[in-house]
KEMINU-403179 format. One record per residue (C-alpha): residue in three letters; chain; x, y, z. Coordinates in Angstrom, 2 decimals, padded with zeros to 5 digits. Example, Ala and Ser with C-alpha at 12.3 -4.5 7.8 and 13.67 -1.06 7.14 Angstrom:
BEGIN
NODE Ala A 012.30 -004.50 007.80;
NODE Ser A 013.67 -001.06 007.14;
//
This chain:
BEGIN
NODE Unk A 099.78 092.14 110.71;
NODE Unk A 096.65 091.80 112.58;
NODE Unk A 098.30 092.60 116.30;
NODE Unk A 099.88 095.77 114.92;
NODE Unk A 097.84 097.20 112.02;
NODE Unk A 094.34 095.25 112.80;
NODE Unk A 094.61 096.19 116.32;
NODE Unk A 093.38 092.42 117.52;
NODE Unk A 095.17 089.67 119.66;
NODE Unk A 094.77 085.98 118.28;
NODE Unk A 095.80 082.84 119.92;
NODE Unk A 093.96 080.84 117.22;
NODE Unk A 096.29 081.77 114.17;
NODE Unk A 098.48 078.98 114.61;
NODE Unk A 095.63 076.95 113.18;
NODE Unk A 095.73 078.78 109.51;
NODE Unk A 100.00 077.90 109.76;
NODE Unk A 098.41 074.65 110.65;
NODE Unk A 095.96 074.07 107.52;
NODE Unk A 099.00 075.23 105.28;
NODE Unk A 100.98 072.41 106.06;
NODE Unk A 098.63 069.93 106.26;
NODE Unk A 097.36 071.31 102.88;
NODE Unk A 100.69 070.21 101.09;
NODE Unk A 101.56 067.15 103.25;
NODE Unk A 097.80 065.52 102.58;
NODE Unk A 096.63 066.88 099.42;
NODE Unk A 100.45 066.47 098.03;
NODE Unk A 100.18 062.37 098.23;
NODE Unk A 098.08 063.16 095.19;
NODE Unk A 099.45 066.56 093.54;
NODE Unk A 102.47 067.33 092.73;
NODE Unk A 102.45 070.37 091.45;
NODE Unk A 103.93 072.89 094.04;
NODE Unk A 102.73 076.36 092.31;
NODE Unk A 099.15 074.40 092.75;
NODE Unk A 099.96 073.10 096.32;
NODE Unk A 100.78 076.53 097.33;
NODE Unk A 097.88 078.29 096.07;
NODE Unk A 095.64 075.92 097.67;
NODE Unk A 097.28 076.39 100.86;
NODE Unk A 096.75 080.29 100.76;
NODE Unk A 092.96 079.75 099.86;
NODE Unk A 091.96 077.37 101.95;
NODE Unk A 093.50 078.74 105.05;
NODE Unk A 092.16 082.79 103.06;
NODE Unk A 088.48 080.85 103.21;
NODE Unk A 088.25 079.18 106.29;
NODE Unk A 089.71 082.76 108.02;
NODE Unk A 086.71 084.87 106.03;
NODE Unk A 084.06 082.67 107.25;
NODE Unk A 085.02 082.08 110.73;
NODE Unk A 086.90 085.89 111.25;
NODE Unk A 083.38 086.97 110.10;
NODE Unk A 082.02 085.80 113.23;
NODE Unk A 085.13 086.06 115.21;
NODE Unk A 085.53 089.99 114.45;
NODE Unk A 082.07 090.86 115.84;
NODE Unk A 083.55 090.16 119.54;
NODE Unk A 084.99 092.58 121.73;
NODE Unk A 088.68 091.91 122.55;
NODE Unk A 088.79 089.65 125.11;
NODE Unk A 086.23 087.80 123.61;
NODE Unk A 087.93 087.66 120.61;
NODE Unk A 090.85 086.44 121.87;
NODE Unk A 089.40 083.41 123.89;
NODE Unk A 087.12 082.20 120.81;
NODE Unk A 090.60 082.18 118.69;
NODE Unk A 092.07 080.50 121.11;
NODE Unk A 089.51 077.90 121.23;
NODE Unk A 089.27 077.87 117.41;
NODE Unk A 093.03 077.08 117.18;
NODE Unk A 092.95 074.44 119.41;
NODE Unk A 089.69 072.65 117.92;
NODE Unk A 091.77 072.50 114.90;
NODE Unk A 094.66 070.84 117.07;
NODE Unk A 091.82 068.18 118.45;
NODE Unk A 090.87 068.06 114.71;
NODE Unk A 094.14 067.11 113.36;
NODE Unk A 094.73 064.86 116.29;
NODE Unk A 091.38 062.51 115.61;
NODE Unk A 091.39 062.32 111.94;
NODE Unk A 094.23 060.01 112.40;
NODE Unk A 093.81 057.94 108.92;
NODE Unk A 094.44 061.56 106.95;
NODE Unk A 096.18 063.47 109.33;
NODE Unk A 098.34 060.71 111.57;
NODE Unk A 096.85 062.10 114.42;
NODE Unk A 099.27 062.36 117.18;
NODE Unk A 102.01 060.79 115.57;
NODE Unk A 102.17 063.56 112.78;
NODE Unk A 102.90 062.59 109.34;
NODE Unk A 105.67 062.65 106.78;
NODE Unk A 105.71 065.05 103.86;
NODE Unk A 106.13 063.14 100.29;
NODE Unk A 105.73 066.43 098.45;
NODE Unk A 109.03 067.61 097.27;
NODE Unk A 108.92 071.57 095.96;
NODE Unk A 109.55 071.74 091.89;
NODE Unk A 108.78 075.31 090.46;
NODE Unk A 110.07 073.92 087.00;
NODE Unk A 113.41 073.83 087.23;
NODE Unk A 114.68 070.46 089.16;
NODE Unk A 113.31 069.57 092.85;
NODE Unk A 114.21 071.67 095.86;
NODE Unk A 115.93 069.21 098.27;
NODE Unk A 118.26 070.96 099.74;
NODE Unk A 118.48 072.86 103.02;
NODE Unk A 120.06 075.90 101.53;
NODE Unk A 118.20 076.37 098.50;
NODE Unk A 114.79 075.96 100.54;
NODE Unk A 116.16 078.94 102.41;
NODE Unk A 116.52 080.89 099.33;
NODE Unk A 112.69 080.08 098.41;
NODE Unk A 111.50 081.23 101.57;
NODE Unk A 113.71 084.43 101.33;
NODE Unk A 111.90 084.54 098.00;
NODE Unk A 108.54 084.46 099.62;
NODE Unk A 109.75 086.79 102.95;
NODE Unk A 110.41 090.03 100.23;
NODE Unk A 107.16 089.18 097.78;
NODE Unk A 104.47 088.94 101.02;
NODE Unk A 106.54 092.08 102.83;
NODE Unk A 106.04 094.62 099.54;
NODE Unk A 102.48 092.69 099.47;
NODE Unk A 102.21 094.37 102.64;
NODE Unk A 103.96 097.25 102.32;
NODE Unk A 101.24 098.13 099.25;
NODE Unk A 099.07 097.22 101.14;
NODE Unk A 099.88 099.25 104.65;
NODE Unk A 100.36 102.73 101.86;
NODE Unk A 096.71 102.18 100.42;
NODE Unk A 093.56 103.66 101.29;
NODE Unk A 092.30 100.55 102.85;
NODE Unk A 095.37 099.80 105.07;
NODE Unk A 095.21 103.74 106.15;
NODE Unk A 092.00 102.86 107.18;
NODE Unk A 092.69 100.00 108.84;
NODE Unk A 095.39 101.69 111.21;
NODE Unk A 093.06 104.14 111.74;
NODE Unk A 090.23 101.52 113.00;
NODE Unk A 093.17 100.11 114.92;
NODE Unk A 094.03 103.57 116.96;
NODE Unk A 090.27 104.70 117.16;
NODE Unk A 087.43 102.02 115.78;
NODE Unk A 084.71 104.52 117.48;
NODE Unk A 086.03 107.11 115.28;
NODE Unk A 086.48 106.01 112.10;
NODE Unk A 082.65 104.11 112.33;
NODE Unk A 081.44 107.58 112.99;
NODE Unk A 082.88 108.98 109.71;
NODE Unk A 081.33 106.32 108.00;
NODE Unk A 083.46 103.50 107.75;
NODE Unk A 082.34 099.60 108.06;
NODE Unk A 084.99 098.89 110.33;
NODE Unk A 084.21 095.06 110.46;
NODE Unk A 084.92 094.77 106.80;
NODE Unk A 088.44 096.57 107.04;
NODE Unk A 088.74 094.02 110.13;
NODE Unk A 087.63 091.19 108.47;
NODE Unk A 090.28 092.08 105.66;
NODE Unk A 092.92 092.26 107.80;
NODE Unk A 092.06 088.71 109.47;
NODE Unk A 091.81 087.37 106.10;
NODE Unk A 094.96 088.55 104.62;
NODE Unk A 097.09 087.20 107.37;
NODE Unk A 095.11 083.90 107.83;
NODE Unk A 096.25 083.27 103.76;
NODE Unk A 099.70 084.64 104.71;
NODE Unk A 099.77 081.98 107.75;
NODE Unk A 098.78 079.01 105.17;
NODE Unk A 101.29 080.18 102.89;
NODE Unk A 103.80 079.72 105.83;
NODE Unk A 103.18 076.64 106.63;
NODE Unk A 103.20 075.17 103.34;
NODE Unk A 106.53 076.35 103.46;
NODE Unk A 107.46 074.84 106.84;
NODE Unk A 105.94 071.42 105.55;
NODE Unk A 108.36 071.49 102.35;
NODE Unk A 111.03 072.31 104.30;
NODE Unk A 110.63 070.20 107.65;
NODE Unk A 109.05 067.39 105.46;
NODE Unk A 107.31 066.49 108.88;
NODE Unk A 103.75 067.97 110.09;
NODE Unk A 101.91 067.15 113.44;
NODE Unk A 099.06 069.13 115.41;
NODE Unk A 101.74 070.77 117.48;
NODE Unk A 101.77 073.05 114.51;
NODE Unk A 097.88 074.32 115.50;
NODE Unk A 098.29 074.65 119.43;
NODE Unk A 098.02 077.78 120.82;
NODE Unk A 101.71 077.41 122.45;
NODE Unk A 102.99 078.08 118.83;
NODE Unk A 100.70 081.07 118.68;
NODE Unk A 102.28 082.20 121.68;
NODE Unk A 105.63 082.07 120.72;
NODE Unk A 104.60 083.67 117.28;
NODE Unk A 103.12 087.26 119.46;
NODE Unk A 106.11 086.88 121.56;
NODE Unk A 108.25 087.17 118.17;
NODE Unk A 106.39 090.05 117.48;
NODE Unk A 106.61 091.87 120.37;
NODE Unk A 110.02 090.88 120.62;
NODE Unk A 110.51 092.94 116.91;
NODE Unk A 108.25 095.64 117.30;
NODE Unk A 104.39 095.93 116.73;
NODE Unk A 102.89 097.61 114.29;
NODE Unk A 106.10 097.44 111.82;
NODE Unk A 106.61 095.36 109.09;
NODE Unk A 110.18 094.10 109.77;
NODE Unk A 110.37 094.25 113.48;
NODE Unk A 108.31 090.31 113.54;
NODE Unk A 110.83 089.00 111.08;
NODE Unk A 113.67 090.35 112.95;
NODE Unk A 111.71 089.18 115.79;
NODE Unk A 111.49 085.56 114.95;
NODE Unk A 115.55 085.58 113.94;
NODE Unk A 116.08 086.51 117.72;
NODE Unk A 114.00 084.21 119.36;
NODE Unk A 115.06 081.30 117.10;
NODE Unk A 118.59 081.97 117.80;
NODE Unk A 118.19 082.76 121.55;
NODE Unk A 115.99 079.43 121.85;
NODE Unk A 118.40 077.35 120.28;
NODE Unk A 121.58 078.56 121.98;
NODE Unk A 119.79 078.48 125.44;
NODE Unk A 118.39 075.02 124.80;
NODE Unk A 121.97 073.62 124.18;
NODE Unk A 122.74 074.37 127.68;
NODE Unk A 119.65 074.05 130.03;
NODE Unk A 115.89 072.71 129.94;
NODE Unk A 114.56 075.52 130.99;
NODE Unk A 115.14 078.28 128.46;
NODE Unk A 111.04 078.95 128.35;
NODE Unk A 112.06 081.03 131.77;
NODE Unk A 114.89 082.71 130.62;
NODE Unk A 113.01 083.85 127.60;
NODE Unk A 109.93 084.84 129.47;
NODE Unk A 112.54 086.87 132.12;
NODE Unk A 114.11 088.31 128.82;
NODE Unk A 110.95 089.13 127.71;
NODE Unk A 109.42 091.24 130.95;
NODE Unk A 112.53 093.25 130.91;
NODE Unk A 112.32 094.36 127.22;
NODE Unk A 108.49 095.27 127.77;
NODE Unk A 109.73 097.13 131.04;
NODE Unk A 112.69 098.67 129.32;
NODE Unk A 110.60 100.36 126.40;
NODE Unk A 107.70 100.08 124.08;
NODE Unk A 108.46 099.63 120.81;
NODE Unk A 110.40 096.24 120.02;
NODE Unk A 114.17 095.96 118.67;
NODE Unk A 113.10 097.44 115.55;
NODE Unk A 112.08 100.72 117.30;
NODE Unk A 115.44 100.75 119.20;
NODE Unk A 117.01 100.47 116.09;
NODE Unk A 115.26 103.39 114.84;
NODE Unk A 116.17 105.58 117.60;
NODE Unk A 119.76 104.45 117.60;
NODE Unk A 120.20 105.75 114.18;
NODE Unk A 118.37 109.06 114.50;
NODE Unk A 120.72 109.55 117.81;
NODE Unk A 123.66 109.13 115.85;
NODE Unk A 122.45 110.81 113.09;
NODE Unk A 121.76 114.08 115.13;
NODE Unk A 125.07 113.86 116.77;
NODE Unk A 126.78 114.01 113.39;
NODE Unk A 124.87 117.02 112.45;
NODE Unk A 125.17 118.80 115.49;
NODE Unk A 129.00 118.01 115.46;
NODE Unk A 129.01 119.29 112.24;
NODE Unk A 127.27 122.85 113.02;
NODE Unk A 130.12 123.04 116.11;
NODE Unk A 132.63 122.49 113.78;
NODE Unk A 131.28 124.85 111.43;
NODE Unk A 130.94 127.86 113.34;
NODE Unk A 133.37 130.73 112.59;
NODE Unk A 135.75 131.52 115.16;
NODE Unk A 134.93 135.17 116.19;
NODE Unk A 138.42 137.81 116.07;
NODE Unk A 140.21 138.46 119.12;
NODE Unk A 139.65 134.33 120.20;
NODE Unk A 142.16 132.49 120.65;
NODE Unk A 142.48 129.32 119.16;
NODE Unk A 144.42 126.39 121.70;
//
């Protein structure tokens, strides 16, 4: 969301994933209530992105992407000292167990069913989002900022929207990933996981809304069927990942898209072949 619609690169948004989990695993000793959990973990992670993408968002783009790098790994040094809250480098077990009402959520399957829950309500969150007036806007501060500020248009506020929404998204993922791993450490904030994220996205596609999630699926898969049979998958990934930025812009998604136009056109022009009359005097063979 903010790579391909926001038009800014963060290394830092690991951290928000990060203050989702530890959200649920800290605060849950105490709460159990998992609607309440949840919504804490999207506004904490939606308050602490406003303040600091307020500052953050008035950088250029290198800039911006070297103080959210550095933001995401104070966060990692954070979790890492506060070692009687947090259990600093050792990580720290989950006791929260998800209950929306209807029995707990133990189970690896049905936690998968919750998250595909939560995967279609934040993509048509999106997708009303990316078809209103304010995510037009956005795009359009993506493609040409100088533009759009010349008609008019704060574009630090439509940036600072975009930061925020997908800082709350990121908490809300990792309150997921803490319910379902039942095991948080500061790996969770380092910027390596932020890497990996952009390479899922690029991976996908940028600027679409399923190309990260399919994406993610890829990379997941790839990573764990490389890392069955050699330690040093990272290279084959990053080798994997220079030829499908050489091969095309665009991601898997866009390949997708062309695929199906392609065969879509070659059905309708094999149709209007077909279709055309056979003049008299032609012989037919």
């Amino acid at each position: 969301m903010i790579m391909g619609y926001g038009g800014m690169v963060s290394l830092g948004h690991a951290g928000f994933f990060g203050i989702g989990a530890y959200t649920v695993a800290v605060i849950g000793q105490h709460v159990a209530n998992t609607y309440l959990l949840l919504l804490l973990s999207v506004v904490i992670s939606g308050l602490i992105a406003l303040v600091t993408g307020a500052v953050f968002i008035r950088t250029s783009k290198f800039y911006f992407l070297m103080i959210t790098l550095a933001f995401g790994q104070l966060l990692y040094v954070l979790f890492w000292q506060l070692k009687p809250w947090t259990g600093g480098a050792d990580g720290m077990s989950v006791s929260a167990v998800m209950n929306f009402g209807f029995g707990e959520i133990v189970s690896p399957n049905a936690l998968y069913y919750v998250m595909g829950i939560a995967f279609v309500m934040s993509y048509f969150l999106l997708y009303l989002f990316v078809g209103s007036p304010a995510g037009k806007i956005t795009r359009g501060v993506m493609e040409n900022e100088a533009r759009m500020s010349a008609l008019g248009y704060n574009v630090r506020v439509y940036k600072l929207l975009v930061y925020t929404l997908s800082g709350s998204l990121a908490g809300l993922a990792g309150a997921l990933y803490a319910y379902f791993n039942v095991f948080v450490s500061p790996d969770l904030s380092s910027w390596m996981f932020s890497g990996q994220v952009m390479v899922m996205v690029i991976i996908g596609g940028v600027g679409t809304l399923l190309g990260p999630a399919l994406g993610a699926s890829v990379f997941v898969y790839l990573q764990n069927f490389m890392s069955t049979y050699t330690e040093r998958w990272p290279m084959i990934m990053g080798g994997l990942l220079v030829a499908l930025v050489l091969a095309g812009k665009g991601g898997l998604i866009h390949w997708l898209q062309h695929g199906r136009h392609f065969l879509v056109f070659r059905k309708q022009t094999g149709k209007a072949v077909s279709q055309q009359p056979v003049k008299k005097g032609e012989a037919v063979h």
